[in-house]
Structure formats: C-alpha cells, structure tokens
Wavefront OBJ file of the C-alpha trace (Angstrom):
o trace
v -26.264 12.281 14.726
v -22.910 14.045 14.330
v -22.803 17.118 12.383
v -20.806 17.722 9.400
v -18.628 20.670 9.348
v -18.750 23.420 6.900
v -17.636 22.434 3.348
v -13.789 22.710 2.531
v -11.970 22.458 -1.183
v -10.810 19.503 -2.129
v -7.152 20.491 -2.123
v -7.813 22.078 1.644
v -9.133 18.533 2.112
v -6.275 16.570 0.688
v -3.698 19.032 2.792
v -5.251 18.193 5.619
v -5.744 14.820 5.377
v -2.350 14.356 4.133
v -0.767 16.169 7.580
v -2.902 13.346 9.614
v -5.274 15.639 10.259
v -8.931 13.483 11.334
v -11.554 14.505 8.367
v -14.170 12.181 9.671
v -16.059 15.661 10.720
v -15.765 16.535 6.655
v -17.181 12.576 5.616
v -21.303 11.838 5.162
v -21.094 7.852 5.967
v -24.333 7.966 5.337
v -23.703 8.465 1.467
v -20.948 5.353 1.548
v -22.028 2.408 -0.515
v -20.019 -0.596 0.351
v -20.324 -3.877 -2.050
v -19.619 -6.570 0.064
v -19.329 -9.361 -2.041
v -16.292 -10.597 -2.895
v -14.734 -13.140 -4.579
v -10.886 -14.537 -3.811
v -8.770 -14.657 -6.745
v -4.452 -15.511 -6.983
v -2.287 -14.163 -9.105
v 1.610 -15.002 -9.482
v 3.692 -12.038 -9.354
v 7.832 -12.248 -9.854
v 9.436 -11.476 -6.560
v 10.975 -8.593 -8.198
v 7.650 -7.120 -9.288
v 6.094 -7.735 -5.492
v 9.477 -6.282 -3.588
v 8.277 -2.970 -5.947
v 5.011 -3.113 -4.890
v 5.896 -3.701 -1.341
v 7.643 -0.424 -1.389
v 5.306 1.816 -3.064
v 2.693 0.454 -0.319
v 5.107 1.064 2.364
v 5.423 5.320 1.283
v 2.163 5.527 1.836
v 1.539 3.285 4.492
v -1.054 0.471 3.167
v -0.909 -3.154 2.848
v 0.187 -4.805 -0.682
v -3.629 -5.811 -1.112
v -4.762 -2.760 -0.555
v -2.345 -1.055 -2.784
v -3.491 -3.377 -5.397
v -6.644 -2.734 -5.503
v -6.535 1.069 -4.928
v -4.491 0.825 -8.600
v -7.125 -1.609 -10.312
v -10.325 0.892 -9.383
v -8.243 3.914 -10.597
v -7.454 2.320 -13.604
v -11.012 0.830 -14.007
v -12.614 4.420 -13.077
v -9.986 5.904 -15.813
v -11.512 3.807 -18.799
v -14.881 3.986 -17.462
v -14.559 7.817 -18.028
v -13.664 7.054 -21.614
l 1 2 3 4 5 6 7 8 9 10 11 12 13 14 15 16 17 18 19 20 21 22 23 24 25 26 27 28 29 30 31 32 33 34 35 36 37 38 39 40 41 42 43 44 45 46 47 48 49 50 51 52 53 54 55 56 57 58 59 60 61 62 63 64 65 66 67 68 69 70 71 72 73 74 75 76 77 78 79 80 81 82
C-alpha cells in the first residue's frame, strides 16, 4: 500500500497540479466513490454553440463530453449548496 504524502493546501495543490506536476502521492483512491451506472442520452447543439465548446475543452485539454459534464456537476453541486 502506497503511502500518502504529507498534507498540502489546496492552492499548493492546484499550483502543482496545474504545472503537470503528478499528485497521485497527495490522492486516497481508497476514499473515491465511482457510480457506474449510466445512462446514454442526445442532445442537439447548433454548430456554433459546439465549435465554442470545442474550444473551451481544447484550453484545458479534455474531450467535449467530458467538458460537458464537468459543467453539469458544477452547476448541479452549485444549487445543491443552496
């Protein structure tokens, strides 16, 4: 079992992370809960609105998909918080 280095601040931790630096010595996997189920959905999007997207996940180097869904759980977590 690999052991976790010594706790950093969060902004040390983004910093890092954000200079490519590998934090896996800083993550507990053990505490990761992954919900596997999913279900496939479609949505339409006008070309304009996905060439926008497209860009915005190619600054910070994720798929379209990805990107997506990284928005949806902030804004979910945001009015969850409400």
């Amino acid at each position: 079992m690999k052991k976790l280095k010594s706790k950093i601040t969060s902004k040390e931790f983004d910093k890092d992370f954000d200079n490519g630096k590998d934090m896996a010595d800083f993550l507990d996997i053990k505490k990761v809960k992954v919900n596997k189920k999913v279900q496939r959905i479609n949505i339409d999007f006008p070309i304009s609105f996905i060439k926008k997207i497209d860009k915005e996940a190619q600054l910070i180097g994720v798929a379209r998909t990805a990107l997506i869904k990284m928005w949806l759980a902030e804004r979910l977590e945001r009015l969850n918080a409400n």
